[in-house]
C-alpha positions as CSV (number, residue, x, y, z in Angstrom):
1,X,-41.3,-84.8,9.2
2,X,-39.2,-87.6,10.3
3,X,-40.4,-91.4,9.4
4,X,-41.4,-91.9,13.1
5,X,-43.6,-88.9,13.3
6,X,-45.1,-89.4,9.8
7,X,-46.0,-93.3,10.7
8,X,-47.7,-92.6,14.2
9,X,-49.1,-88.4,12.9
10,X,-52.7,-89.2,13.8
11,X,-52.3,-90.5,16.8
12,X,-49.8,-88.1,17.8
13,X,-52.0,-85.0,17.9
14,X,-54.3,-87.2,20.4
15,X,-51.3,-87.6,23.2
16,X,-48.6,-86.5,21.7
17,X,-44.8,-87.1,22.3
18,X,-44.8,-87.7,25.9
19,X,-47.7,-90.2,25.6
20,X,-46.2,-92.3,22.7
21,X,-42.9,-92.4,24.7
22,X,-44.8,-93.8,27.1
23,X,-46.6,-96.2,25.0
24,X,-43.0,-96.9,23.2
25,X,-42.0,-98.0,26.9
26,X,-45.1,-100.2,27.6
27,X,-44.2,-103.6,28.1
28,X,-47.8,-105.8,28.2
29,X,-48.8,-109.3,29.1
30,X,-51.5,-111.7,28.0
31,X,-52.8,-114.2,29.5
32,X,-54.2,-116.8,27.1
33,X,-54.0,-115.8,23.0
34,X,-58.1,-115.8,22.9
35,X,-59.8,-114.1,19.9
36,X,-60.6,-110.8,22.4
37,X,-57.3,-111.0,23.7
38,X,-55.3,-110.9,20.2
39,X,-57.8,-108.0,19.1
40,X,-57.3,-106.2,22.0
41,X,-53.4,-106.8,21.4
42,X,-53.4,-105.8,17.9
43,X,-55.0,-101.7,18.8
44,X,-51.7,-101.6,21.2
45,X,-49.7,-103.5,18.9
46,X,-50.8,-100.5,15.8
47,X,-49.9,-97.4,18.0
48,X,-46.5,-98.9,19.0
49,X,-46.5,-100.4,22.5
50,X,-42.7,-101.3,23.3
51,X,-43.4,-105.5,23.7
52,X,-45.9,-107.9,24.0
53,X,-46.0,-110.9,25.6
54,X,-48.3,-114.0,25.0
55,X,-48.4,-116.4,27.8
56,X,-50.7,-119.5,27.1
57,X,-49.6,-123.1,27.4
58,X,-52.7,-124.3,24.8
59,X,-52.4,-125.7,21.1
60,X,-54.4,-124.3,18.1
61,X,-57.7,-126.2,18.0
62,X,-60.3,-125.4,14.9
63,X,-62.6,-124.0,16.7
64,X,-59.6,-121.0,17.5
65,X,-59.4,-120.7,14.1
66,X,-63.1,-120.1,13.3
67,X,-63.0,-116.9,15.8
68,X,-59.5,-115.6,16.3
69,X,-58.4,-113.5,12.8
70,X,-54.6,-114.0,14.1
71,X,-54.9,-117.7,13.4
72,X,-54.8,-119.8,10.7
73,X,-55.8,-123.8,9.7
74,X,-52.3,-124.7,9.0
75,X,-51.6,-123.6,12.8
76,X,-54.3,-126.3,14.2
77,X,-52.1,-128.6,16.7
78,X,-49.3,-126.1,17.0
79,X,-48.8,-123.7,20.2
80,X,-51.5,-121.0,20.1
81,X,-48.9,-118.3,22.1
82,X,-46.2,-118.6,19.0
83,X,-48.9,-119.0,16.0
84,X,-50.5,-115.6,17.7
85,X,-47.2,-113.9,18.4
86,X,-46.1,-114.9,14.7
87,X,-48.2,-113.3,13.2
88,X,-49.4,-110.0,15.9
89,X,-45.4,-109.3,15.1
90,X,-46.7,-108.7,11.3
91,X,-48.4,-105.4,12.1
92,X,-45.6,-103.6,13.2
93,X,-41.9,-103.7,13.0
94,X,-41.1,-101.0,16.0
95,X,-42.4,-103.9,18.7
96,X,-41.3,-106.9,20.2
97,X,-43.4,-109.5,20.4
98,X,-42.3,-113.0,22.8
99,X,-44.5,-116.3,24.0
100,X,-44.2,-118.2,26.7
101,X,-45.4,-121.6,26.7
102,X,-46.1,-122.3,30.4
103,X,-48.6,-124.0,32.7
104,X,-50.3,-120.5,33.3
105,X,-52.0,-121.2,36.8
106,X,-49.0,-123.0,38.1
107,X,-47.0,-119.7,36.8
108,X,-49.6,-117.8,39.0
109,X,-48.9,-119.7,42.3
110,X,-46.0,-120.5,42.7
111,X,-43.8,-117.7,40.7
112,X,-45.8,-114.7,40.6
113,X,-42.7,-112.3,40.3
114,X,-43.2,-113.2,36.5
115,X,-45.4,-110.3,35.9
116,X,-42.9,-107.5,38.0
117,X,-41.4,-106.8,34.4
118,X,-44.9,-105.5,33.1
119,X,-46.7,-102.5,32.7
120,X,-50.1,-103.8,32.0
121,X,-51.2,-107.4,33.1
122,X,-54.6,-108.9,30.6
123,X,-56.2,-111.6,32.1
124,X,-58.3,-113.1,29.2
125,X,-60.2,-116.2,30.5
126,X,-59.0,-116.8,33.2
127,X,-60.7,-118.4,36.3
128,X,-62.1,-116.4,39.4
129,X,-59.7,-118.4,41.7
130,X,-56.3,-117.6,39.7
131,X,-57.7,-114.3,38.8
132,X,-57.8,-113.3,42.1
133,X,-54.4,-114.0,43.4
134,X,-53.4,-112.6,40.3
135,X,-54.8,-109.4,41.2
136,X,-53.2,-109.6,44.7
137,X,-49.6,-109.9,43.4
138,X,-50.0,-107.0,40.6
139,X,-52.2,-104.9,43.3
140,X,-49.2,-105.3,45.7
141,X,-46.5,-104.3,43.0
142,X,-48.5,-101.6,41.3
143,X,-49.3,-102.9,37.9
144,X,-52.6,-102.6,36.7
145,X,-54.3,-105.3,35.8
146,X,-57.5,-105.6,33.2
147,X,-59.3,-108.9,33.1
148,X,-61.5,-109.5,30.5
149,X,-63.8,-111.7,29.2
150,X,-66.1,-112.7,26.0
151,X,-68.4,-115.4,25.5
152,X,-71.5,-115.4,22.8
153,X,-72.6,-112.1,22.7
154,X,-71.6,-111.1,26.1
155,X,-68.4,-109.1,26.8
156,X,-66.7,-107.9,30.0
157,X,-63.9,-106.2,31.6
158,X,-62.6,-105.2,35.0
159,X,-59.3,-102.6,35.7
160,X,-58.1,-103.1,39.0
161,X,-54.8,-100.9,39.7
162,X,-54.0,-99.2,43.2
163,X,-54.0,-95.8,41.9
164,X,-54.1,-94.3,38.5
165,X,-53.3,-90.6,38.4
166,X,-54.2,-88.0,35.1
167,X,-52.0,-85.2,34.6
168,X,-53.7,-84.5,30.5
169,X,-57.0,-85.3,31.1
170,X,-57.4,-83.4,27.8
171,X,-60.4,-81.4,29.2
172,X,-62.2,-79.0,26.5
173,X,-62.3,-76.4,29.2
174,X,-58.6,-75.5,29.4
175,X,-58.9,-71.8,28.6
176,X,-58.0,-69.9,31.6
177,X,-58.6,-65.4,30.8
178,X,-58.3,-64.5,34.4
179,X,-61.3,-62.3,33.4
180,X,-62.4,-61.5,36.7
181,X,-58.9,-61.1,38.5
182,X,-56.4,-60.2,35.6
183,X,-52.7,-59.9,36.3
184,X,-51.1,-56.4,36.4
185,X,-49.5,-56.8,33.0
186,X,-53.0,-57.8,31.8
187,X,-54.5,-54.6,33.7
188,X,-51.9,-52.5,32.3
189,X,-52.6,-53.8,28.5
190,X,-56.4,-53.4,28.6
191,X,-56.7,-50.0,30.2
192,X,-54.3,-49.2,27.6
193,X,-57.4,-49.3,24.7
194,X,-59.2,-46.3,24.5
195,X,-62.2,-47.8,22.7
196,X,-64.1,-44.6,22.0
197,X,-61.6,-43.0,20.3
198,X,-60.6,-45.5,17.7
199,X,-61.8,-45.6,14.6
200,X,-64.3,-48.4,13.2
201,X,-61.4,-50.7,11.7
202,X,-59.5,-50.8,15.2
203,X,-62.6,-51.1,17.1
204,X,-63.5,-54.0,15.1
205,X,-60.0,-55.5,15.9
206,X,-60.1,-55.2,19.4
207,X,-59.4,-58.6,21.0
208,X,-62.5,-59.7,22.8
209,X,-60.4,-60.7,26.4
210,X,-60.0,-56.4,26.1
211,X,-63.6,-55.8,25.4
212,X,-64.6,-58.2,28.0
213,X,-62.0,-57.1,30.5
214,X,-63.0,-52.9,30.1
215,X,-66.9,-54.2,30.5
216,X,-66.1,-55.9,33.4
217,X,-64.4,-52.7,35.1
218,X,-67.0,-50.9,34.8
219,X,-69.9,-53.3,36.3
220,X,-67.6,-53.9,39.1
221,X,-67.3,-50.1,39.7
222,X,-71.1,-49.9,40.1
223,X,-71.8,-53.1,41.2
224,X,-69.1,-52.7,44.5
225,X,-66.5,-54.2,42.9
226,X,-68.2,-57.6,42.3
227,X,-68.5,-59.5,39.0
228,X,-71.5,-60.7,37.8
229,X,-73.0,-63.9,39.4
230,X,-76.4,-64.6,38.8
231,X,-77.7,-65.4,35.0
232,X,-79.5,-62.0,35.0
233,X,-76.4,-60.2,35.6
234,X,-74.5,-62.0,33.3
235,X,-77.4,-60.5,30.7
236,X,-76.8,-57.2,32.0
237,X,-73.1,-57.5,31.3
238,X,-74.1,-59.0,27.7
239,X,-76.0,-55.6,27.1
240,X,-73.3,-53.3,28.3
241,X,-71.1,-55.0,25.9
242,X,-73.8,-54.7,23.2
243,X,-74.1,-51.0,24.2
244,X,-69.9,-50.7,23.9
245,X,-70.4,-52.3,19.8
246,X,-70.6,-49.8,17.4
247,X,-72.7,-52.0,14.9
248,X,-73.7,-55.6,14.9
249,X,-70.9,-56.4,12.5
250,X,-68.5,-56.1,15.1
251,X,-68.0,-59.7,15.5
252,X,-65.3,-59.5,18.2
253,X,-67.9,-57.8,20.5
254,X,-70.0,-61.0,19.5
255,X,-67.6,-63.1,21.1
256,X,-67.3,-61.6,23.8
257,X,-71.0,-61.6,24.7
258,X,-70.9,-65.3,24.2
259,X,-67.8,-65.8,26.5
260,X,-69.3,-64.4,29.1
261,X,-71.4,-67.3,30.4
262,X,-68.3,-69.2,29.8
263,X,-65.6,-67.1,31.1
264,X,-67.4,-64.5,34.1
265,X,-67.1,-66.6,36.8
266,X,-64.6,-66.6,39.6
267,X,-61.3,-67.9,39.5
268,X,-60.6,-70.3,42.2
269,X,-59.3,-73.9,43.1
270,X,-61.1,-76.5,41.5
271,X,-63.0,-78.9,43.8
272,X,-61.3,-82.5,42.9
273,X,-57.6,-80.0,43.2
274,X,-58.5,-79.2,46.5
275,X,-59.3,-82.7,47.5
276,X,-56.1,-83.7,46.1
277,X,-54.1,-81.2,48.4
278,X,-56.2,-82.6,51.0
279,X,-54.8,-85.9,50.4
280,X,-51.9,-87.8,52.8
281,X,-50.4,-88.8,49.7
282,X,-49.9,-84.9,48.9
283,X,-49.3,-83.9,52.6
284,X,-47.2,-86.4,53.5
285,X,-44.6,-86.5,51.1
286,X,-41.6,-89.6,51.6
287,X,-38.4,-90.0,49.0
288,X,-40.9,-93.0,47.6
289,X,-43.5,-90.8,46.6
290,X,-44.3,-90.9,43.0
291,X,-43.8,-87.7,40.9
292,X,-47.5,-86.8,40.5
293,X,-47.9,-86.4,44.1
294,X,-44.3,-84.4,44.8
295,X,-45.8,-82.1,42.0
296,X,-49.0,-82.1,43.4
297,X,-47.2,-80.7,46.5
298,X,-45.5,-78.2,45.5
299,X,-48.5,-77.1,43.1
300,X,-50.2,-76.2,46.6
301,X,-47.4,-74.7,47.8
302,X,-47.2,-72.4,45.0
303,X,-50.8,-71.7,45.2
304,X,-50.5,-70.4,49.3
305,X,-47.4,-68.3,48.1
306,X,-46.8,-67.2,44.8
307,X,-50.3,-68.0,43.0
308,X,-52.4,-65.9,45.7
309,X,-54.7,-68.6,46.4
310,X,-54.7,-69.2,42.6
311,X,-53.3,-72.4,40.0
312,X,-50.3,-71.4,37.5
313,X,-51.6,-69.5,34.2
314,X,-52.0,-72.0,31.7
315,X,-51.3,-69.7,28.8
316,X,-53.6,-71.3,26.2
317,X,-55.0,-68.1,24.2
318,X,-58.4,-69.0,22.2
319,X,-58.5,-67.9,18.4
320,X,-60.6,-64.5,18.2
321,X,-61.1,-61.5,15.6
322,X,-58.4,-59.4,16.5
323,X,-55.8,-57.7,14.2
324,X,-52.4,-60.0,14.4
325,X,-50.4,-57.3,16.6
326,X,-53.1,-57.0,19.0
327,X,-53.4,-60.6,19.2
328,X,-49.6,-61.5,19.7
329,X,-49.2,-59.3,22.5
330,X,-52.1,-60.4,23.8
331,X,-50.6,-63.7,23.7
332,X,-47.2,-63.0,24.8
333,X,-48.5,-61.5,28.1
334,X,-50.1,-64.8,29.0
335,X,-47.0,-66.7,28.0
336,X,-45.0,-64.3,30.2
337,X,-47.6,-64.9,33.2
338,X,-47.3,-68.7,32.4
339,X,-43.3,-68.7,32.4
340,X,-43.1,-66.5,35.8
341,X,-45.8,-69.2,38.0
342,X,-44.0,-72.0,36.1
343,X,-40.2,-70.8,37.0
344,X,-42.0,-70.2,40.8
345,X,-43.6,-73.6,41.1
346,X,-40.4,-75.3,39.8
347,X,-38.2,-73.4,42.3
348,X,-40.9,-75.0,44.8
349,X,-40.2,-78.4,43.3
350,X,-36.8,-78.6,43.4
351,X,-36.9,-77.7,47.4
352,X,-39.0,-80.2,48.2
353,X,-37.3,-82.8,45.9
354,X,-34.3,-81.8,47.9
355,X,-36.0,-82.2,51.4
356,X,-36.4,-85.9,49.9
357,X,-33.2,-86.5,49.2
358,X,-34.2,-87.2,45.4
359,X,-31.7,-85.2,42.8
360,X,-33.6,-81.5,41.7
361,X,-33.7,-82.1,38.2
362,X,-35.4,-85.9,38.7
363,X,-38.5,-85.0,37.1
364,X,-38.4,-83.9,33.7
365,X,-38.2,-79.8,32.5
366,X,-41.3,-81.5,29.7
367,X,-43.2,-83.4,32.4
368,X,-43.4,-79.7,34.6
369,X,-45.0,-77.6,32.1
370,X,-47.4,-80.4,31.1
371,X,-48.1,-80.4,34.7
372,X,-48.3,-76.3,35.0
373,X,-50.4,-76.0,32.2
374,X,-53.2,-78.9,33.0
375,X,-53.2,-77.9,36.8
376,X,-56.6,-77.5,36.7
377,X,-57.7,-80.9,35.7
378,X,-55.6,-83.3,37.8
379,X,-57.3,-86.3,38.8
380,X,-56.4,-89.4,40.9
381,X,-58.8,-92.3,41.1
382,X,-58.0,-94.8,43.6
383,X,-59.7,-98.5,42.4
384,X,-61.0,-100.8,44.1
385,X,-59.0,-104.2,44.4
386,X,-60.5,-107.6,42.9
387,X,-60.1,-108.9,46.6
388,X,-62.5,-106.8,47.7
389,X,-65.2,-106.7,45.3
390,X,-65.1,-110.6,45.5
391,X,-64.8,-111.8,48.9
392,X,-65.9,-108.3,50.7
393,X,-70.1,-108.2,51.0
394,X,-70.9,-105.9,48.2
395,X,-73.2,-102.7,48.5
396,X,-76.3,-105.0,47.7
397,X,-79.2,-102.2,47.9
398,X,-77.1,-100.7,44.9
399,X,-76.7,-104.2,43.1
400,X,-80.6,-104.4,43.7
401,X,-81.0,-100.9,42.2
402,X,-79.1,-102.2,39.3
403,X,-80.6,-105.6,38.5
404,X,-83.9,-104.0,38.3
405,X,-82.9,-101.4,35.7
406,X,-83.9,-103.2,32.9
407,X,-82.0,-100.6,30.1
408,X,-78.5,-102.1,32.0
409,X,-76.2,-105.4,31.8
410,X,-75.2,-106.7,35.1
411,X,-76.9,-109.6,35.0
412,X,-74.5,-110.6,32.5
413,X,-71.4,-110.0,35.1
414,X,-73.5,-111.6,37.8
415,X,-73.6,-114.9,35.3
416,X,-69.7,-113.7,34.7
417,X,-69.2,-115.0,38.4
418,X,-71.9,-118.0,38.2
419,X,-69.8,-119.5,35.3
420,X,-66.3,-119.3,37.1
421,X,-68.2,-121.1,40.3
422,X,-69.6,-123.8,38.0
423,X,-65.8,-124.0,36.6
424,X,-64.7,-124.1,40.2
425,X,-67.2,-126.9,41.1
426,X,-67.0,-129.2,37.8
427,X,-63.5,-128.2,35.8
428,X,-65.6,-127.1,33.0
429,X,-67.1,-124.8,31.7
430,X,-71.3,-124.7,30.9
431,X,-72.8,-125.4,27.3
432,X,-69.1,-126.7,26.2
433,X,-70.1,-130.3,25.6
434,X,-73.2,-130.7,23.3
435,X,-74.7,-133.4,25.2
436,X,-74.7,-131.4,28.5
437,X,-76.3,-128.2,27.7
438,X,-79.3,-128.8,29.2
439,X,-78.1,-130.2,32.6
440,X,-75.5,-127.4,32.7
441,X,-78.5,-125.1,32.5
442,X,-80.1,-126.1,35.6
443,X,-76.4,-126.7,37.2
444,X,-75.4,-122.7,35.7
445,X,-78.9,-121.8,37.8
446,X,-78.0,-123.4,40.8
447,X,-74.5,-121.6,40.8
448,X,-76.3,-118.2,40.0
449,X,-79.2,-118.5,42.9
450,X,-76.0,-119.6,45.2
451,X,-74.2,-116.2,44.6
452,X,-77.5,-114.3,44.7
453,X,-78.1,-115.8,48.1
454,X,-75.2,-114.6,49.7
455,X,-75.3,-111.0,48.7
456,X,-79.3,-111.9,50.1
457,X,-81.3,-111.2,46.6
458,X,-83.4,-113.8,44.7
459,X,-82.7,-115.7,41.7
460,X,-85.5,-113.4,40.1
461,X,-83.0,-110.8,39.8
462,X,-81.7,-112.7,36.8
463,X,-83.5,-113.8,33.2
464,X,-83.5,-117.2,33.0
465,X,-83.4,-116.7,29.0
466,X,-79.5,-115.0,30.1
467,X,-78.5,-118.1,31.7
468,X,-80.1,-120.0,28.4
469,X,-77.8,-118.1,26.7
470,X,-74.6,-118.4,28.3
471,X,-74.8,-122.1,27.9
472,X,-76.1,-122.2,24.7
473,X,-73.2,-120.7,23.2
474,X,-70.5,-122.8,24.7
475,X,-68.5,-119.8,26.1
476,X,-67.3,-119.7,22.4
477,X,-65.9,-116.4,20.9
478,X,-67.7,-114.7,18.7
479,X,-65.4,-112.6,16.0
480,X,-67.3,-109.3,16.3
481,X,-68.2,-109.0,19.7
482,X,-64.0,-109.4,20.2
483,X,-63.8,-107.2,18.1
484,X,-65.6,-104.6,19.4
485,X,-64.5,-105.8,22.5
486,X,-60.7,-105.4,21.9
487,X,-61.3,-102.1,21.0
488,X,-62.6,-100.8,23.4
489,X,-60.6,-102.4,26.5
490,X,-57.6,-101.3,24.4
491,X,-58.4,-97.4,24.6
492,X,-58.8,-97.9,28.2
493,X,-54.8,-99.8,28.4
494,X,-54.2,-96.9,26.1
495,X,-55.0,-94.1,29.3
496,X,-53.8,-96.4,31.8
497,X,-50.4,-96.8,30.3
498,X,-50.4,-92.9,29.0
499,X,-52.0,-91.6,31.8
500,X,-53.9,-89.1,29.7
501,X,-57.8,-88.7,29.5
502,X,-60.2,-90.2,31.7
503,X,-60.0,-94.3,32.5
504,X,-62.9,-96.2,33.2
505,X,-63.9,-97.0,36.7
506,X,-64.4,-100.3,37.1
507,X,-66.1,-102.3,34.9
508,X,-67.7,-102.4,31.9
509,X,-70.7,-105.0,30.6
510,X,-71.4,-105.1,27.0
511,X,-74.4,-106.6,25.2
512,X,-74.5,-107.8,21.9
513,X,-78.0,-109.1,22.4
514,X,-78.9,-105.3,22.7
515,X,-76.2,-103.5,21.4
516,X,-75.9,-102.1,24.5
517,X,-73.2,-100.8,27.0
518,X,-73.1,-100.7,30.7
519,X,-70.7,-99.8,33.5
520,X,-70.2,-99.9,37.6
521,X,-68.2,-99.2,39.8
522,X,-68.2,-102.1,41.6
């Protein structure tokens, strides 16, 4: 194993090489080195991101060093972007790290083409009124952006990105038998068994895909040629297989009967893959189309050709009791299946590549066979911008239904807002001065009720013991709730820049008060 493969192993077997190429190519910017912000840096920084960049023009204060573990007393007074950087760079050799000691909102104005050269974009603490035309230049150019914020034992965190598609969406479900429409090499393989006449070792060895496959023949042959559909005719088929056993040792006739709930149902087009072919994006293909979509389309045009209405075998054979020569040709008749759709859907691709003027062999031979094999589980979520959450009336009959669950958190982000309109309205932030918690109390209120009013609810909706505690603590960091924090948002930078598993959409409320998590999809 080579010293790159032995440092990042564990990770590896979670997105493998393609995903830690992509990570290794990640470039990612912070905004402000806050206590969340550094944790959250350090689980990106640990995996191997390719750079970092801290942008915050602040200097150490004590009360930095008292929350943030990436600082230290003997940086008090110095920059807080190069004491952080110093010292993220310490936990991993392969990454870059850089600072930049700027006026941040000023950056944000007036030279927004700053952030073009990033992948990701981290807003920590960061007002409502730079956030937002933050979120307007990085919606415009495609990079995602994840604004978060932590105060006391409050946490929150929005991802706003145009469009994030999933080709490994890593779904447990991947196995795909064909049990109810095989192939005619599979046909030909499982007729070739003649069950009754072998003796008790073989039977026993008899790959279950076979057994199910020969049952399956003959309830369609008295059923009209139909598989099984309801739950009592799945039964039925579970006691013809029983019937088919020779003893109740047989354990690959056990598997079987316990794949068929799983595996008995008809092959077809999975809902959110039709909806993508649906799509403009996949109909309306352009030379700036990215290379999900341009796969995406030819996926469906292999489907109304080649596949027979069907996806591309996946060829991912489950383990089962089966002697080993049984097994491997078993295998090797999916892997053939999976080659011919996969050499069909590529000839597809490089057609319409062509019809785009865009060079055949532009998408990688690697990045086609992860596609092939995951067609199944494509996804493509399209967020919704910070623009429009903010100054667009929100659904308020569902921000109602949420306020009154009393097991959730928004409250918390609805005090998220309040605090960046008493920001907005005083250049401060409430609870930060000792000698003003109590007025900023009744000022935090008065910010709260104001928001409330325009999206027409009461100030009822919130606890005033919430509001309490958001100025009570000061907005101050508290170690573990960034910690927890950090982790967390990180995993969800982690599928954004992979594009692998499932991201969160949008937003996520956590509270420390209750140990509780909440999100919406606001």
């Amino acid at each position: 194993m080579d010293p790159k493969s032995q440092k990042y192993d564990r990770q590896l077997r979670l997105w493998h090489n393609n995903g830690q190429a992509a990570l290794e190519n990640a470039k990612v910017c912070l905004i402000h080195g806050t206590a969340t912000g550094t944790e959250l840096l350090k689980n990106l920084i640990l995996p191997g991101i390719g750079s970092f960049t801290i942008l915050d023009n602040k200097t150490v204060e004590s009360a930095d060093v008292g929350s943030n573990f990436f600082l230290e007393m003997s940086n008090v007074n110095q920059s807080r972007a190069q004491a952080v950087t110093q010292h993220l760079k310490e936990l991993n050799s392969d990454v870059e790290g850089f600072h930049v000691e700027e006026d941040i909102y000023s950056l944000i104005e007036h030279r927004p083409e700053f952030f073009k050269q990033f992948s990701v974009v981290i807003a920590s603490e960061v007002p409502e009124k730079y956030v937002i035309k933050l979120s307007e230049f990085c919606w415009g150019e495609d990079i995602a952006l994840v604004v978060v914020r932590s105060f006391g034992y409050m946490g929150y965190f929005r991802i706003a990105v145009p469009e994030h598609t999933v080709i490994e969406a890593h779904s447990e479900n991947i196995v795909d038998l064909r049990i109810d429409c095989p192939f005619p090499a599979l046909q030909e393989y499982f007729k070739s068994f003649e069950l009754e006449s072998m003796n008790n070792m073989d039977h026993g060895n008899v790959p279950y895909v076979v057994v199910l496959l020969q049952a399956l023949e003959k309830w369609k042959s008295e059923h009209d040629g139909k598989i099984p559909s309801s739950y009592a005719e799945k039964n039925e088929l579970k006691k013809l297989i029983r019937q088919m056993s020779r003893s109740y040792d047989e354990e690959n006739f056990e598997e079987a009967i316990n794949m068929v709930l799983r595996v008995c149902n008809e092959t077809g087009i999975p809902a959110g893959v039709q909806t993508l072919f649906a799509s403009s994006a996949c109909n309306e293909i352009t030379n700036q189309s990215s290379d999900f979509w341009i796969l995406v389309r030819a996926l469906k045009e292999f489907v109304n050709n080649e596949g027979n209405g069907l996806l591309p075998v996946s060829a991912t054979l489950p383990d089962m009791k089966s002697d080993t020569e049984s097994y491997i040709t078993l295998q090797n008749i999916y892997r053939q299946k999976a080659r011919e759709d996969l050499l069909a859907l590529k000839h597809r691709l490089e057609n319409l590549l062509t019809s785009v003027n865009r060079s055949a062999d532009s998408i990688a031979e690697e990045q086609i066979e992860v596609f092939c094999k995951n067609a199944a589980f494509l996804k493509a979520f399209q967020y919704r911008s910070l623009i429009e959450e903010y100054q667009n009336n929100p659904n308020t009959k569902q921000i109602r239904k949420w306020l009154e669950d009393e097991t959730g958190n928004l409250p918390f982000y609805v005090i998220v807002r309040a605090v960046d309109r008493f920001y907005e309205s005083y250049k401060r932030y409430p609870g930060q001065e000792d000698d003003t918690v109590e007025d900023d109390i009744k000022l935090l209120k008065e910010s709260t009720a104001s928001l409330l009013n325009e999206w027409g609810l009461s100030l009822d909706s919130i606890s005033e013991n919430d509001i309490h505690e958001v100025c009570r603590t000061g907005l101050a960091e508290l170690p573990s709730v960034a910690a927890l924090l950090g982790g967390i948002v990180s995993q969800e930078v982690i599928k954004l820049i992979t594009r692998q598993y499932v991201p969160l959409s949008n937003t996520c409320v956590y509270n420390g008060i209750k140990a509780t998590i909440s999100t919406y999809e606001l």
